[in-house]
C-alpha positions as CSV (number, residue, x, y, z in Angstrom):
1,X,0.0,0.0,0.0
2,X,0.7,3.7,-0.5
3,X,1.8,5.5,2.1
4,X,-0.6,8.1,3.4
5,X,1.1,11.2,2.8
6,X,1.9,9.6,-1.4
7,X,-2.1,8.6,-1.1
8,X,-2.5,12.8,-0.2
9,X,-0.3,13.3,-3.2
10,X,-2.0,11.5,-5.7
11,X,-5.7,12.4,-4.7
12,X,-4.1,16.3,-4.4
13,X,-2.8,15.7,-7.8
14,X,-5.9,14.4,-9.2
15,X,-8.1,17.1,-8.1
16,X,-5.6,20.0,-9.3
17,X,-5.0,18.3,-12.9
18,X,-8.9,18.0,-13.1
19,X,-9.4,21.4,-12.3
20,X,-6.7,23.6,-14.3
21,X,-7.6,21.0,-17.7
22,X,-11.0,23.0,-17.2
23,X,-9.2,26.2,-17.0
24,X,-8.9,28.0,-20.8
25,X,-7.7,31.0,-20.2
26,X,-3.9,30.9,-20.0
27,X,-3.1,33.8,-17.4
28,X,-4.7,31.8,-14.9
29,X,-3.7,28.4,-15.9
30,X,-0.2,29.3,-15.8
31,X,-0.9,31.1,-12.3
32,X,-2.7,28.2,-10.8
33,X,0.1,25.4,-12.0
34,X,2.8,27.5,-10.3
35,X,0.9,27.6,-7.1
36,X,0.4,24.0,-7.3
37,X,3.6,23.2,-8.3
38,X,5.3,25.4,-5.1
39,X,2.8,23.6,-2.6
40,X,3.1,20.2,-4.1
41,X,7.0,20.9,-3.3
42,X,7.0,22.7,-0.6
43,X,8.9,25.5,-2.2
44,X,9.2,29.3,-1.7
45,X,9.1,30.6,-4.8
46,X,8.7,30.0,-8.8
47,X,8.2,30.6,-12.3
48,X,7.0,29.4,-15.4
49,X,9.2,30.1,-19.1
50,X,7.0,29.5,-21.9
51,X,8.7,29.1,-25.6
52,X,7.1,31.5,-28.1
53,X,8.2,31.7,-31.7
54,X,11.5,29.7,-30.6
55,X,12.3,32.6,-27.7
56,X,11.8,31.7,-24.0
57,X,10.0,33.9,-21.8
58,X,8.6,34.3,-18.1
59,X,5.1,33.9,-18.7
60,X,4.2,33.7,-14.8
61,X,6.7,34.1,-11.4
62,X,5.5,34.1,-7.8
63,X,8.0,34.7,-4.7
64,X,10.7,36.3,-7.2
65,X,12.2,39.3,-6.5
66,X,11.4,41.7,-9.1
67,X,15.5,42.7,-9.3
68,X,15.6,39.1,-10.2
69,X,13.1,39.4,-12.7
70,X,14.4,42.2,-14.3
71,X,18.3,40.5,-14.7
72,X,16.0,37.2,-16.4
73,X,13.9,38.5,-18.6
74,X,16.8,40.1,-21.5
75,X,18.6,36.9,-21.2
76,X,15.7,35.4,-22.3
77,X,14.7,37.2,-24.7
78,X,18.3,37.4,-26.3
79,X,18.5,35.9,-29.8
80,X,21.6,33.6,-28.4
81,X,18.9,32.1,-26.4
82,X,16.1,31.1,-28.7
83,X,18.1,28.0,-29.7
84,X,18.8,27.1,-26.4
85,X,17.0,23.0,-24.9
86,X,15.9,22.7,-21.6
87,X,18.7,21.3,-19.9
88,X,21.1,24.6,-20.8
89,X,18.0,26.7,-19.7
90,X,17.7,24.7,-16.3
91,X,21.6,25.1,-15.7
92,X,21.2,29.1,-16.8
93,X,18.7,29.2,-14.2
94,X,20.3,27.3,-11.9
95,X,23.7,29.2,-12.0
96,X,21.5,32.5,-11.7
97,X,19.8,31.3,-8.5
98,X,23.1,30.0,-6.9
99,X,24.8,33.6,-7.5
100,X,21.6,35.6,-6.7
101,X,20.9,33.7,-3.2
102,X,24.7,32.7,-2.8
103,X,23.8,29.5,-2.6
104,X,21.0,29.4,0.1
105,X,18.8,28.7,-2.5
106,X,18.9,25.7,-4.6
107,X,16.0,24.9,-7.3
108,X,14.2,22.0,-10.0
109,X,13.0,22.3,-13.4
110,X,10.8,19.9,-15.4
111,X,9.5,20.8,-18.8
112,X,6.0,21.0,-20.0
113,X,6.0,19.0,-23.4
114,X,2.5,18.4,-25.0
115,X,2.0,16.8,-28.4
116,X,5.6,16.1,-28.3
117,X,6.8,19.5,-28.0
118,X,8.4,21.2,-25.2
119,X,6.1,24.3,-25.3
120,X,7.5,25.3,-21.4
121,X,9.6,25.0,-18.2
122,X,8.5,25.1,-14.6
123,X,11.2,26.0,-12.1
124,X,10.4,25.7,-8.4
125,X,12.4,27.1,-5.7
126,X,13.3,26.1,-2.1
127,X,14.8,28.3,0.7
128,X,17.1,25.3,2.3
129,X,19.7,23.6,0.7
130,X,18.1,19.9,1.1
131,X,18.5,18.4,-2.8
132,X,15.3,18.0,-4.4
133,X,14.3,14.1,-4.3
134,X,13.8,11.1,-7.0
135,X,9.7,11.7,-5.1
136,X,9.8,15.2,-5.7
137,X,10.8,15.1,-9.5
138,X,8.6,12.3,-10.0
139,X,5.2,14.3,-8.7
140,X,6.7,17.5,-10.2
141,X,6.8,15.2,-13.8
142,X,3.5,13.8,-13.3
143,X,1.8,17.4,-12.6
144,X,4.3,18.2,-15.4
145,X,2.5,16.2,-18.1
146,X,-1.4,17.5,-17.6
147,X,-0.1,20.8,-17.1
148,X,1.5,21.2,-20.2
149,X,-1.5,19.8,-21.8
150,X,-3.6,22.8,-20.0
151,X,-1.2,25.1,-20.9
152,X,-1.4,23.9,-24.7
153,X,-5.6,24.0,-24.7
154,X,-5.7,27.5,-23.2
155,X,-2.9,28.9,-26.1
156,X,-5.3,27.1,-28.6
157,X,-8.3,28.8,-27.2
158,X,-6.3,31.9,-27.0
159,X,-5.8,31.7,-30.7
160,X,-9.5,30.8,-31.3
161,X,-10.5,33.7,-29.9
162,X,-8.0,36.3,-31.3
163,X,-8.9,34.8,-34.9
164,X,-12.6,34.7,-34.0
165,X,-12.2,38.2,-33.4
166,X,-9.8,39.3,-36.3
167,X,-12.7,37.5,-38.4
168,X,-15.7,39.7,-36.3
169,X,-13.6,42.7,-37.0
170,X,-13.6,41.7,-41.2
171,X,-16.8,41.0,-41.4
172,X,-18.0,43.7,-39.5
173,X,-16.1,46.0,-41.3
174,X,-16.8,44.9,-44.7
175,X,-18.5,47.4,-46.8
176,X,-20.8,44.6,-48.1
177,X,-23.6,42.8,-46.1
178,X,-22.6,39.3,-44.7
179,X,-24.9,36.5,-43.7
180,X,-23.9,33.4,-42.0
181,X,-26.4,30.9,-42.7
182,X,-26.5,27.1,-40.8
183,X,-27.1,24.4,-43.1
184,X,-30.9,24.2,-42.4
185,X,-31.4,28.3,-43.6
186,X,-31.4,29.9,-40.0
187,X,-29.2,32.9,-40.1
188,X,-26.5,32.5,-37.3
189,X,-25.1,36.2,-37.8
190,X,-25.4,39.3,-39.9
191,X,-22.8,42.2,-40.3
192,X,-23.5,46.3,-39.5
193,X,-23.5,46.6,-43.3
194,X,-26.5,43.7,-43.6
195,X,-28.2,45.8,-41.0
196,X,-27.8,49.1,-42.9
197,X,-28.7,47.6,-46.2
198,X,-31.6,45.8,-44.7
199,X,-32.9,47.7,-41.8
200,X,-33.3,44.8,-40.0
201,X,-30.9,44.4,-36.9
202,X,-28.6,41.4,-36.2
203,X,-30.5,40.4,-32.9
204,X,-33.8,40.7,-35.6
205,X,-32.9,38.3,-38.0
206,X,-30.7,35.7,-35.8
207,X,-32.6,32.0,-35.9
208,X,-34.9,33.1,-38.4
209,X,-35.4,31.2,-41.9
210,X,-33.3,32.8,-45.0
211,X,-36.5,33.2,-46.8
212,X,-38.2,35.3,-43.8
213,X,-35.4,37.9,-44.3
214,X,-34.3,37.9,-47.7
215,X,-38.3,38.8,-49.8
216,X,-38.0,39.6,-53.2
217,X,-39.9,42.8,-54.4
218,X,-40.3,41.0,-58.1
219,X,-38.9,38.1,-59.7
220,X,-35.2,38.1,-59.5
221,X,-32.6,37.8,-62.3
222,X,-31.1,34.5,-61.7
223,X,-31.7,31.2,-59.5
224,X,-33.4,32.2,-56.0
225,X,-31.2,30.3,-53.0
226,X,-34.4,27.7,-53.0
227,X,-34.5,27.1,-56.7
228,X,-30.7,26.2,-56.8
229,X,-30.6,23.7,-54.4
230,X,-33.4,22.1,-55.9
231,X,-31.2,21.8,-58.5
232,X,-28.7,19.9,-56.9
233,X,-27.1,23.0,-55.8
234,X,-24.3,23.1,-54.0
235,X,-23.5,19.1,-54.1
236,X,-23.2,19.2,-57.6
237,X,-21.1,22.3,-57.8
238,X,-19.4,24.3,-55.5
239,X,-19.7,27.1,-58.4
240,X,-20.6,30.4,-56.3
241,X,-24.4,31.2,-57.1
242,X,-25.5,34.9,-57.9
243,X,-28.9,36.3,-57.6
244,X,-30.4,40.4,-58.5
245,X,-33.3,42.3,-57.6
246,X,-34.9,44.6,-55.2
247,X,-34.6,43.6,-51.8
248,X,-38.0,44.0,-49.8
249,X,-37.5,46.2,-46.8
250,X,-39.7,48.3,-44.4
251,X,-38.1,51.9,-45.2
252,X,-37.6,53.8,-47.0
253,X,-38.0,51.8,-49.8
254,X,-36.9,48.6,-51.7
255,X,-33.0,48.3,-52.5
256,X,-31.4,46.9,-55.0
257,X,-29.1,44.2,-54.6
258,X,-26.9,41.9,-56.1
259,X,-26.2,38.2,-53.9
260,X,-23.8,35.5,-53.9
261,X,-24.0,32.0,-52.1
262,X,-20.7,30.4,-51.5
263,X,-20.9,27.4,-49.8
264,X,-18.6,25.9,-46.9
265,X,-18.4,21.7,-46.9
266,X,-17.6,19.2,-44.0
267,X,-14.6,17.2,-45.4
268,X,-17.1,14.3,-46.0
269,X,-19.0,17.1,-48.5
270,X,-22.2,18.2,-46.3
271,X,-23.1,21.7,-46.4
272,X,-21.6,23.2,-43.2
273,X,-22.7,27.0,-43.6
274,X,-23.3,29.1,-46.4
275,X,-21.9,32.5,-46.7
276,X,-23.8,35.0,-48.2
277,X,-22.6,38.3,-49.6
278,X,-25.1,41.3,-50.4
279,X,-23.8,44.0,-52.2
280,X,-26.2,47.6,-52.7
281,X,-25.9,48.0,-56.3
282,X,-27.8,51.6,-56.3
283,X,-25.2,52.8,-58.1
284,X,-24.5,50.5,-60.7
285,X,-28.4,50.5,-61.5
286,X,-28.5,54.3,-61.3
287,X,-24.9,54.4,-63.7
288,X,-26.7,52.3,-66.3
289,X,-29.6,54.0,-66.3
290,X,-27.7,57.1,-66.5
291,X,-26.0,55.6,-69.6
292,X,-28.9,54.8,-71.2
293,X,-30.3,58.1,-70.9
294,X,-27.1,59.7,-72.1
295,X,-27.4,57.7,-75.2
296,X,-30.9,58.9,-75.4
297,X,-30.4,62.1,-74.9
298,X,-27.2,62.6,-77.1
299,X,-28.6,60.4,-79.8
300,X,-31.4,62.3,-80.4
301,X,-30.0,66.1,-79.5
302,X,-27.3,65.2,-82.3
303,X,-29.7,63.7,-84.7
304,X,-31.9,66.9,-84.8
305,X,-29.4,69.1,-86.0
306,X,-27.5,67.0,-88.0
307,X,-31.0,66.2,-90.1
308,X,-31.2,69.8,-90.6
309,X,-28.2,71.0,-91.6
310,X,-28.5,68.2,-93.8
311,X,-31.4,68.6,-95.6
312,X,-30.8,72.3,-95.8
313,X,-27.0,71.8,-97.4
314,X,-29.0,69.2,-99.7
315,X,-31.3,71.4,-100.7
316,X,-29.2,74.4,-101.5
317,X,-27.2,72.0,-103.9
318,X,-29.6,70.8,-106.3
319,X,-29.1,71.6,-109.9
320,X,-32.7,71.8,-111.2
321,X,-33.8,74.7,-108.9
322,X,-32.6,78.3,-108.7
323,X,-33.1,80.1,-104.8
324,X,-33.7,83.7,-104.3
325,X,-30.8,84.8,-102.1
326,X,-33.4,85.9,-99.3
327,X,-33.7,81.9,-98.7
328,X,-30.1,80.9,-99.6
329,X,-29.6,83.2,-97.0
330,X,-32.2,82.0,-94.4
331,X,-31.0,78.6,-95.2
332,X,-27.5,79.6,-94.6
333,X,-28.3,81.2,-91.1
334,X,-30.3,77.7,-90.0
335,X,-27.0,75.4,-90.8
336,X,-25.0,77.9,-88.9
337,X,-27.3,78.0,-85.7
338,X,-27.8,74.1,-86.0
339,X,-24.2,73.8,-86.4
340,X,-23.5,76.5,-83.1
341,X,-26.2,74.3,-81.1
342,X,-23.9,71.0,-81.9
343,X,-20.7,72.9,-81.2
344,X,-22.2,73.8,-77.5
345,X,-23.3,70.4,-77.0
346,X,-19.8,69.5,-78.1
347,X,-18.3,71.6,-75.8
348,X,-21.3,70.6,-72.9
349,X,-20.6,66.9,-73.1
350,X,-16.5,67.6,-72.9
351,X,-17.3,69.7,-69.9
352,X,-19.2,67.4,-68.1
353,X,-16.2,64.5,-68.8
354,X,-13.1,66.9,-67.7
355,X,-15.4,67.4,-64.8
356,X,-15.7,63.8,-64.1
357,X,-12.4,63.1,-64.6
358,X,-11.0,66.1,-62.3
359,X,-10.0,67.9,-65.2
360,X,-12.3,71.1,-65.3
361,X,-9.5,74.4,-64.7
362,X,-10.2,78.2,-63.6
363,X,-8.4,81.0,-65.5
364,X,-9.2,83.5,-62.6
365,X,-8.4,87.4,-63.6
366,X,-10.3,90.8,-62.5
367,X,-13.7,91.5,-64.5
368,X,-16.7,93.5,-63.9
369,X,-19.5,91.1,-63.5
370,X,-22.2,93.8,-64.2
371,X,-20.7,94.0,-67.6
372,X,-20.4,90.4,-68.6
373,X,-24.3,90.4,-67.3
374,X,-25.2,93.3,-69.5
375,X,-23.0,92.1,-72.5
376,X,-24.6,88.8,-72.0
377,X,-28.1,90.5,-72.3
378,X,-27.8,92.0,-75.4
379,X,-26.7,88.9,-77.2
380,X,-29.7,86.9,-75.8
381,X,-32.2,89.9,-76.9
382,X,-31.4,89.5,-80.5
383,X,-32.8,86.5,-80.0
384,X,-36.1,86.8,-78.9
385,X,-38.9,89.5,-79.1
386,X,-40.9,88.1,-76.6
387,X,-39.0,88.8,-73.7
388,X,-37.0,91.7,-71.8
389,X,-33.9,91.1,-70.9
390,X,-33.2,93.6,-67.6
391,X,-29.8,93.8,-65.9
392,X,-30.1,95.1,-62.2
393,X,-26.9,95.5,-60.3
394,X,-26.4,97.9,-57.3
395,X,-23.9,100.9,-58.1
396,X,-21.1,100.0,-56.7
397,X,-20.8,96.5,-57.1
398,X,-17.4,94.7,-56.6
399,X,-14.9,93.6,-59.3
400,X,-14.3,89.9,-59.1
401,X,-11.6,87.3,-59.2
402,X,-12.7,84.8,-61.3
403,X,-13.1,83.1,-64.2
404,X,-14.4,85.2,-66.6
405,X,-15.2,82.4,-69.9
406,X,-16.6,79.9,-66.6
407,X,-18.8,82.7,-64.9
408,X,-20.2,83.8,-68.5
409,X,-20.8,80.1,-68.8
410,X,-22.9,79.9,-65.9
411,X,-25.1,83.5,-67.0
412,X,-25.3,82.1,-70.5
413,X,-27.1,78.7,-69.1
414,X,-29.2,80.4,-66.7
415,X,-30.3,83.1,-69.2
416,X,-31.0,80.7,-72.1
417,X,-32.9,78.2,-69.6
418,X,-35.2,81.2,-68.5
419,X,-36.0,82.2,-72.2
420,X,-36.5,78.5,-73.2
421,X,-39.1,77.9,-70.4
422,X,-41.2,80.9,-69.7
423,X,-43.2,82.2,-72.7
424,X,-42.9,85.8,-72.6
425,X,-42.0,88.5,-70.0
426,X,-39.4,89.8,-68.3
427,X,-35.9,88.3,-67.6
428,X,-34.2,89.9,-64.6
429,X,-30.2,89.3,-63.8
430,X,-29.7,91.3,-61.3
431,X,-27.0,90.9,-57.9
432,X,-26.5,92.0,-54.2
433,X,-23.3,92.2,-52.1
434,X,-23.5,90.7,-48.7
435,X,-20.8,90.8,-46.0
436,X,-19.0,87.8,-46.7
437,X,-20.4,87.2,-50.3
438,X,-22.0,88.3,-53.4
439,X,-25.4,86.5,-54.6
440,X,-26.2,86.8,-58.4
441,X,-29.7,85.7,-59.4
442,X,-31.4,85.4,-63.1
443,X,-35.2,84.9,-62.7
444,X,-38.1,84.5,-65.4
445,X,-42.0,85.0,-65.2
446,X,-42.8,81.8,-66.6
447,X,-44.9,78.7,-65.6
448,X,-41.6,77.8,-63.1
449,X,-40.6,74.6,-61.7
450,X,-42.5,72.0,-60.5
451,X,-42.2,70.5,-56.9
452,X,-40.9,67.5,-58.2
453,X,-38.4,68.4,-60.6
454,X,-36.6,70.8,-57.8
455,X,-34.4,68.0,-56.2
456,X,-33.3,66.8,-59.3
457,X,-32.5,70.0,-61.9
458,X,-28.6,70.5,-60.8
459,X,-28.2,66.3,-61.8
460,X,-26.2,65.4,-64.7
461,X,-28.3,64.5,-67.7
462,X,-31.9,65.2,-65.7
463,X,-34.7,66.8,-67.3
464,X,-38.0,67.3,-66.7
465,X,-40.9,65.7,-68.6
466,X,-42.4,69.1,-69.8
467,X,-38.8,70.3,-70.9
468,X,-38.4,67.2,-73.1
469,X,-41.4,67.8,-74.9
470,X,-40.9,71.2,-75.6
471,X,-37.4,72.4,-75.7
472,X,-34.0,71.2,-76.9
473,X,-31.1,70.1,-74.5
474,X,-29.1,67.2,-73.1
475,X,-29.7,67.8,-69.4
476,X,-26.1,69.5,-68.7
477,X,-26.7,73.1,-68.2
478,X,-27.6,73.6,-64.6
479,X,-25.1,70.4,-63.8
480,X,-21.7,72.2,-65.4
481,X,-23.4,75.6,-64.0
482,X,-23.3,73.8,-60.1
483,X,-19.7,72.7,-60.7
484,X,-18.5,76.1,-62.2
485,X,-19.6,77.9,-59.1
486,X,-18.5,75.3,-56.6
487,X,-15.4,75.3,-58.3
488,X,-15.1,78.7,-57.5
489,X,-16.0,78.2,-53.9
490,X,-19.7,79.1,-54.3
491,X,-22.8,77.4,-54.4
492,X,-26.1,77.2,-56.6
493,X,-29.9,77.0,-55.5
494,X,-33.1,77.2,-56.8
495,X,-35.4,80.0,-54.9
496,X,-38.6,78.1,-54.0
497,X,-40.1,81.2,-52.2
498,X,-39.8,83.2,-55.2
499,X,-43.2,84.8,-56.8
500,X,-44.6,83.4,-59.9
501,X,-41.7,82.0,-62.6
502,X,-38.4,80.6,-61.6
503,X,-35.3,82.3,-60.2
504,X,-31.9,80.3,-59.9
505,X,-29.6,82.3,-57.6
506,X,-25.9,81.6,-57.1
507,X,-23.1,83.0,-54.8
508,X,-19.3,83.2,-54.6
509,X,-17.0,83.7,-51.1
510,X,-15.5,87.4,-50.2
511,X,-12.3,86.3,-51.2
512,X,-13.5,85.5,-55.0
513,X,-13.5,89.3,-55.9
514,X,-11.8,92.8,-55.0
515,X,-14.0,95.6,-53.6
516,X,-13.5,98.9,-56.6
């Protein structure tokens, strides 16, 4: 039989090994096996090296003077040492103790190996000189064994966590929506970007059914989730599937989305999880439809013109006729305004790419805005007799710093829009000086601009039902007008309080122009 102090030993040992195997977090694993370690020994003092990327370091001491610490610690992390086994670190340490106590203390070390590795070391420490026994190494070895096993579980959990939160961190900060799906369709997490694409939260949509969160608005382009694995989907492909259409959602309104299914298999090739990626594809839809309109647009503005300078140049050539010079004349005069409407839409269209493409400069030099207004208004009068062009500046207004061919730009869009979509009346460009900036505004009296056109009239390419009936344009005006005046450090509105007709107002900053 056992004696009864080896019989406390064992049934000590037992309990301690059970408890720190159940321990996964490796501060106090490493804490609790030194304790154990010192009492099962009856030492004074100890510490624990652990081997990290092939460099030994104190992961845990107790009873060690911090002096003694501090004369360890660079020794172990010294690159000489990284290739050092356990015996040469035993004999380091016990040289070290030896000269730090001189020699009062003496000491044992036992490495932690798990899986065949030595991952660690435990040194214990007594305060007498008695040798440490064949007993005494023995337990020490046996308590040696599960605690390196411990130690090993709590740095895997340690890395299981870190990389589950590295992975939290990526999904979370992914620009796309993520869904984890489980195998039978209950979502098992979704990502902030999910939740803003959706409006539906994470603690919402956790547990329920795929089908309960993802609701088509109309029929999708491509297989639903349902219809593909119907189709043997993903067991007999692990081809990633892609789905489009407008996502159902509360507010404020359905979304457009593109989605793709990629599958994750169990080795023996069961669906595990499915990842599911939704991307907002507002902006693609809204940069094809924009396309499409362009085409439209352009298309038609170019065929217009084109017909008529055409027909009139055919016309003018024909041998079997003989025309009065009053109509060669008037013929003459429509090619050359058909031709000056393409060259502007030429020059509009080139505009709006240098703007898209950065590219739009200022030339800024001193000019009298008053007189680029009034200039401006005697061109546009030739051209109709329906309305009164009226320039209204105050006295002294000031010379500004700008771009004279951009602002002119701007006058000449906001003129020719008010003569194009009021009927008659009076045209007014008039401006005011305010403390920190001048405000120049062009108004008509015609019909003005409806409600639901106002959000929309400084967009690239927009125009308004009743404008594309009526008059010519490709919807660039007001849009290289905004980004003439922002350029300059201004901005351009649209007066909604304004009387009957419209009035477009714009400003620049007291540092665009000199005071006369």
């Amino acid at each position: 039989m056992l004696p009864d102090f080896r019989i406390r030993q064992r049934d000590y040992l037992l309990e301690i090994t059970r408890a720190i195997t159940q321990e996964l977090d490796l501060q106090k694993v490493l804490k609790r096996i030194l304790r154990i370690s010192i009492e099962m020994l009856a030492g004074q003092a100890g510490l624990i090296a652990l081997k990290e990327n092939d460099v030994w370091k104190v992961a845990a001491a107790h009873g060690i003077p911090a002096a003694f610490l501090r004369y360890l610690e660079p020794l172990l992390e010294d690159e000489s040492v990284s290739n050092l086994d356990v015996e040469e670190l035993n004999r380091m340490l016990k040289e070290l103790t030896y000269t730090a106590s001189q020699g009062l203390l003496n000491g044992t070390a036992i490495s932690l190996v798990a899986h065949r590795q030595v991952i660690g070391v435990i040194f214990i420490f007594r305060s007498y000189t008695d040798l440490f026994s064949s007993n005494d190494q023995q337990l020490l070895q046996s308590f040696a064994d599960q605690a390196a096993i411990a130690v090993f579980n709590a740095r895997l959990y340690s890395q299981v966590i870190i990389e589950k939160q590295r992975l939290d961190a990526l999904i979370d900060s992914a620009a796309d929506g993520i869904i984890i799906l489980n195998a039978d369709h209950s979502i098992e997490r979704v990502n902030d970007a999910f939740e803003r694409i959706s409006g539906q939260t994470d603690e919402e949509v956790r547990g329920k059914h795929h089908d309960q969160v993802i609701t088509w608005a109309h029929k999708p382009d491509g297989l639903t989730l349902e219809q593909a694995e119907a189709n043997g989907w993903p067991l007999t492909t692990n081809a990633h599937l892609y789905v489009e259409g407008d996502l159902k959602r509360a507010e404020p309104r359905n979304v457009p989305v593109g989605i793709t299914y990629a599958p994750l298999l169990t080795p023996d090739g069961q669906v595990r999880n499915i990842i599911v990626t939704v991307r907002d594809i507002t902006h693609f839809r809204n940069a094809d439809q924009m396309k499409a309109t362009f085409i439209s647009i352009v298309s038609h503005e170019l065929k217009t013109p084109v017909a008529l300078i055409k027909g009139y140049a055919s016309t003018l050539r024909r041998d079997d006729a003989r025309w009065d010079k009053h109509i060669v004349q008037d013929s003459l005069a429509v090619i050359e305004e058909e031709a000056d409407h393409l060259t502007h839409m030429i020059e509009d269209l080139l505009d709006a790419s240098r703007l898209q493409a950065g590219g739009l400069t200022m030339v800024r030099t001193d000019f009298s805005l008053p007189a680029l207004a009034q200039r401006l208004a005697e061109r546009f009068q030739t051209q109709t007799k329906k309305h009164t062009l009226v320039v209204d500046f105050p006295a002294k207004f000031p010379v500004i710093m700008a771009d004279e061919t951009r602002i002119g730009q701007v006058l000449s869009n906001l003129i020719s829009n008010a003569i194009k979509y009021s009927p008659k009346g009076e045209i007014r460009i008039g401006g005011d000086v305010r403390p920190e900036q001048i405000i120049v505004t062009v108004s008509d009296e015609g019909p003005g601009i409806d409600p639901h056109d106002m959000p929309h009239i400084f967009d690239r390419f927009y125009r308004a039902d009743t404008a594309v009936r009526k008059t010519k344009g490709a919807g660039l005006g007001l849009y290289l007008a905004r980004a003439i005046v922002e350029a300059h450090g201004g901005r351009i509105w649209l007066d909604p309080q304004h009387g009957s007709g419209a009035r477009i107002c714009f400003s620049l900053p007291i540092d665009t122009f000199r005071v006369q």
